[in-house]
Structure formats: structure tokens, C-alpha cells
N, C-alpha and C positions, 0 to 999 in steps of 0.2 A: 376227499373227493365225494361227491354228492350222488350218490344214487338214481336218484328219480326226479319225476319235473315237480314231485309234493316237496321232495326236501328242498328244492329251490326255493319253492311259495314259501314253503312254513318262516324262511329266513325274509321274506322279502320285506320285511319290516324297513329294516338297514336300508331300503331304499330311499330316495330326498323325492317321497311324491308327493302330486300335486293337494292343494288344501283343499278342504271341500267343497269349496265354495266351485273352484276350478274343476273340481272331481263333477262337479253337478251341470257346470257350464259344459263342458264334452258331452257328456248326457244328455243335456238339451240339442244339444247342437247336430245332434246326428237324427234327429227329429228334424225332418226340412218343414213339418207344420205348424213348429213352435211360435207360442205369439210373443211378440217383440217386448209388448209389456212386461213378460212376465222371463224375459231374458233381463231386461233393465234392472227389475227387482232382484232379481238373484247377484248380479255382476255388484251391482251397486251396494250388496250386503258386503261387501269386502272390498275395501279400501285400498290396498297395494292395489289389488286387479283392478280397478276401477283410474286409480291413477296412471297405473303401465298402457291402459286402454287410450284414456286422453295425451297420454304422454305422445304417444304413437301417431295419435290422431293430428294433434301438433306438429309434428316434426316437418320437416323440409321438403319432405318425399309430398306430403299432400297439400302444402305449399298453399294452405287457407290464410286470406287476408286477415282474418281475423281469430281471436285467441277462442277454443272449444275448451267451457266448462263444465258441461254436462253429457250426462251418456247418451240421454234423450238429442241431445245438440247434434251430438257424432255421429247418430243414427241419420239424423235427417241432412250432415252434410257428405259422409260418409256411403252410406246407405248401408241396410241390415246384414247384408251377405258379409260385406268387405269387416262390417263391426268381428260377425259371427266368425271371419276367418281371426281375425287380429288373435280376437277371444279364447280361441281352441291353439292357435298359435305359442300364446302369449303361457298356458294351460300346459300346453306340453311342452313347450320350453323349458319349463320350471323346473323339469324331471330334471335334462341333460344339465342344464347349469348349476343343479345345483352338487352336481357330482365334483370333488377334488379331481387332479391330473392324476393319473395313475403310471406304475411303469409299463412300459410296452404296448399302452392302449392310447389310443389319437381317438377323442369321445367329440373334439371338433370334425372331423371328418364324419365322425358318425351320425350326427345331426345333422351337419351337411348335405350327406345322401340321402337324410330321411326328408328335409325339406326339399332336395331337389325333387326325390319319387313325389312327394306331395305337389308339387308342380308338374309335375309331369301327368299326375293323375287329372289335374284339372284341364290341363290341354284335350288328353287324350275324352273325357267327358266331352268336350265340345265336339267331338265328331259320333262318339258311341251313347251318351247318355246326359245329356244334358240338363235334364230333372235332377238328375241324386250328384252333381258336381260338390254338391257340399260334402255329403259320406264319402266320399273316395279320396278328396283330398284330407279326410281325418283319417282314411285308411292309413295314406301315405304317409302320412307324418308317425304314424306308431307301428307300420311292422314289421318296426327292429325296433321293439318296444323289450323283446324277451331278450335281447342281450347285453341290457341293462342291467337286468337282474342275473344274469349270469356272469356278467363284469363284477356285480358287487358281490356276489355270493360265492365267486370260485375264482376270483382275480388274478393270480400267479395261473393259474392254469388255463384261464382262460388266454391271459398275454401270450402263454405258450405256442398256444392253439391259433391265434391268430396269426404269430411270426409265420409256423408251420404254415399256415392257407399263403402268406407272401412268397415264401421261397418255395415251395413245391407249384403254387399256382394253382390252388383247389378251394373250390369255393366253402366257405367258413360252416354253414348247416351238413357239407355231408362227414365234414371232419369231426363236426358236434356229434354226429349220430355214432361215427365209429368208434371215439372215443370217449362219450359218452353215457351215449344208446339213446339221449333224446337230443333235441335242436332247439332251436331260438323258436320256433313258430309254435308247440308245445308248450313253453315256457311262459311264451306270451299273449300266447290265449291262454291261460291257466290266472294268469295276472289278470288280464282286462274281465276274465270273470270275475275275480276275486275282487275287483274293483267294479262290477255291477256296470259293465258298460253295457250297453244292447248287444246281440245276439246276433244280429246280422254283421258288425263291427268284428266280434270274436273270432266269425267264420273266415274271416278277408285276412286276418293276419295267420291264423291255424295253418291256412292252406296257400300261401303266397308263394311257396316255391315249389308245389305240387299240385296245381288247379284238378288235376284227374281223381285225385283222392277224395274228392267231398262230390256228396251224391245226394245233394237235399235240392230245397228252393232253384229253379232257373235264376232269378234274378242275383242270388246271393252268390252263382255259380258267375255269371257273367261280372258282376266286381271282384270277385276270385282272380280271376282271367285278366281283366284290367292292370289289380293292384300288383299282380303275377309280371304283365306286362311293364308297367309304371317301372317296375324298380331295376329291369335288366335297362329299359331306357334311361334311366341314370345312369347307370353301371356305366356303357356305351358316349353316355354325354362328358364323362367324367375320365375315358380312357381318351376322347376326342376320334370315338371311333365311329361309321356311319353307313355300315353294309352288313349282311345277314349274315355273312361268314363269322364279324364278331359276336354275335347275338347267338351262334352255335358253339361259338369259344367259349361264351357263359351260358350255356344251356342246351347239350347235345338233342336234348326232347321239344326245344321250342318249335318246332316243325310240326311237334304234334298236337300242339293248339290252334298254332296261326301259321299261315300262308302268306307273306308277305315278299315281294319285291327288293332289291338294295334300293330300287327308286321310291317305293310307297317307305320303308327303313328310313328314308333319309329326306322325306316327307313332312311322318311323322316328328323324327327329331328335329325339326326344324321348326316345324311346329312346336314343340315343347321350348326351343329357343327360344324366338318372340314373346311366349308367353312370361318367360323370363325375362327377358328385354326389355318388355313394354313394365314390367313390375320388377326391375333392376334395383331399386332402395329400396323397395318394401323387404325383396329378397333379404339384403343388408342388413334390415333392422333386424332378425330374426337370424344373424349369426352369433355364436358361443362371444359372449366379451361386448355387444353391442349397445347392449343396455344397463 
């Protein structure tokens, strides 16, 4: 049994993560000033990513008359944003798939919800922030980024631990806490340090299910709150649930952020819908086994 959130780090080697190349594209990408150029040249230093990129770009979902063989091409049929999503996608993707099955862990569901909250963050950006849609949807896609490393580093016990959160019905971080004394959100802000991601990125995943805890930047507070938001509306999208009552099944304190309506509740998710709707194969390409 592991101690502390270092003795998790110290092991995180055993993790399947991303190449550097990938490790550098995330980095870039959460820079919404970054120049295109100099995104090309780095993507194009690595060959699988490069090829996963056009593969993608290719495929049926974006149903171009003609065959994209360059990344320069993709950009300009594509446009930068949708590359830069594919890119960060495609990035942390690598992590979950490149995990074996495990027993008692469902790491397809796990991705699952993490690309859902990522979509959800990009909806909910369209009405709260619609400059930094790029950082929030790289939120959402990594924070459950720490229970990767705690899947690989304490695997029987963590399967344990998550049976326990299905049958009693308690959500997986406070179970972490009591039976461990830290949680996934420590763990993995601990990693995306350790992996040199920015600092505004680290804070969104730290405090994702405690927005009250972190007491810096406004702005970093408000994607706190967001990504806080984003992942119970998955939760919600994923139980087919769509009034506040459930949103207090999973979060007795969400009252204490927001104020919301079962009508603005079921608004929101419906918004979050469409946005999946309208990007229903793209969703697809970016589930466990699809590539």
C-alpha cells in the first residue's frame, strides 16, 4: 500500500505515457498563442503522430473529396483549432490505450468520461469563456488523469476501491481519501507537474472536485469551477439524468458554487448534447479500440 502521493510519482515510470513529441504538443496547445508554424514542425518531428493526424483527417467523418497529405494541407482544410484538438486528443489518448485490461477496472469507460467532460467543457466554454475553449477542453480530457497512475501503481487495491464506490454508491475521490489519505486530483497534479505541463492546467485538475480549496488567479478559479462543472455534467449525461436533484446525488456542496434551475440543468445538457451530435464521429474516432 502506498503512502503518499510521492510514492505514487516515484513509480510512475510503469505508466504507457505520452512520447515527447506528444508531451510537447499538449504544452503547446494549452498556449492559445501558439504559431501554427511552429506546431507543424514539432507534430511533423514524429511520424506515427503525424500519420494518426492525417489518418484522422482522412477518415469519413470529414468526408474531404480529396486524399490530405500534409499537415500544412490539414490545417488549411481542417482549420488550426480542430488540428490542435485531433493533436491533444490523439496525445492523450496514447496514455489510456496504451494500458492492458485489467481486473475490476473498465479503463474504456474511463476515457469515455474523460472525453465526454472534454466535451462538455467545450459546450459549456461557448456560453462562459469562449477565448480559452482550447484549455478546458485539455482540462477535460485529463482530470482523471491521476487515476491512471493509481490504477497502475496500486491495481488490486484500487479495483477494490472502485467495486466499493459501485455498491455502496460513494463517489471514487472521497473513498481515495479515506482509505488512502490522498485522491486522484493530488496524484495528478503531482504528474502533470512532473511532466512539466503549465501551471494553470495543474490547478484545473488539483481542484476539480473542490473548486473552494484553491485561492489564487480569478481566472484559474473560474476553469476550476467549469472543469468542477464539465465532469458532474457528464456524470448526469451518462446516468441519463437531467435535474438538480441528481447533480446533489453527486455533489451535496454543488449549491455552493452554482445556482442553477432543472430548466437552465437541462439547458445546459442539452447543449452539451448537440455539441456531441453535431461531432458524433469525430466522438468515435477517439474511443478505446478505434484506431
Amino acid at each position: 500500500m502506498f503512502k503518499s502521493v510521492e510514492e505514487v510519482i516515484q513509480q510512475v515510470d510503469k505508466l504507457p505515457i505520452p512520447n515527447t513529441v506528444a508531451f510537447e504538443v499538449i504544452q503547446m496547445c494549452a498556449d492559445k498563442e501558439i504559431p501554427i508554424p511552429r506546431l507543424v514542425k514539432v507534430i511533423s518531428g514524429d511520424q506515427s503522430l503525424s500519420s494518426q493526424i492525417l489518418r484522422v483527417a482522412n477518415s469519413s467523418y470529414f468526408n474531404y473529396p480529396r486524399d490530405i497529405y500534409s499537415l500544412d494541407r490539414a490545417i488549411v482544410i481542417l482549420g488550426f483549432n480542430l488540428l490542435r484538438d485531433i493533436a491533444v486528443s490523439l496525445a492523450i489518448y496514447s496514455v489510456y490505450k496504451g494500458f492492458k485490461a485489467q481486473p475490476g477496472i473498465n479503463l474504456v469507460n474511463l476515457w469515455k468520461h474523460s472525453l465526454l467532460t472534454a466535451f462538455a467543457l467545450k459546450s459549456l466554454a461557448d456560453n462562459y469563456d469562449p477565448d480559452n475553449k482550447d484549455i478546458l477542453y485539455i482540462g477535460g480530457l485529463l482530470h482523471d488523469i491521476g487515476k491512471l497512475a493509481m490504477i497502475r501503481t496500486m491495481s488490486k487495491d484500487y479495483a477494490l476501491l472502485m467495486e466499493k464506490s459501485s455498491q455502496e454508491q460513494k463517489r471514487i475521490f472521497e473513498l481515495e481519501m479515506k482509505y488512502f489519505g490522498f485522491n486522484h486530483e493530488d496524484v495528478g497534479a503531482s504528474l502533470l507537474s512532473k511532466w512539466n505541463l503549465p501551471e494553470n492546467v495543474v490547478t484545473m485538475i488539483k481542484y476539480h472536485h473542490h473548486p473552494a480549496d484553491y485561492s489564487g488567479q480569478d481566472q484559474s478559479a473560474a476553469w476550476i469551477r467549469l472543469v468542477y462543472l464539465g465532469n458532474l455534467l457528464a456524470y448526469l449525461l451518462e446516468q441519463e439524468d437531467k435535474n438538480i436533484k441528481g447533480l446533489l446525488q453527486l455533489d451535496p456542496n454543488f449549491e455552493n458554487y452554482f445556482t442553477y434551475s432543472d430548466l437552465e440543468i437541462t439547458e445546459l445538457l442539452d447543449g452539451i448534447g448537440n455539441e456531441i451530435q453535431e461531432q458524433k464521429e469525430y466522438f468515435r474516432l477517439f474511443e478505446i479500440g478505434s484506431l
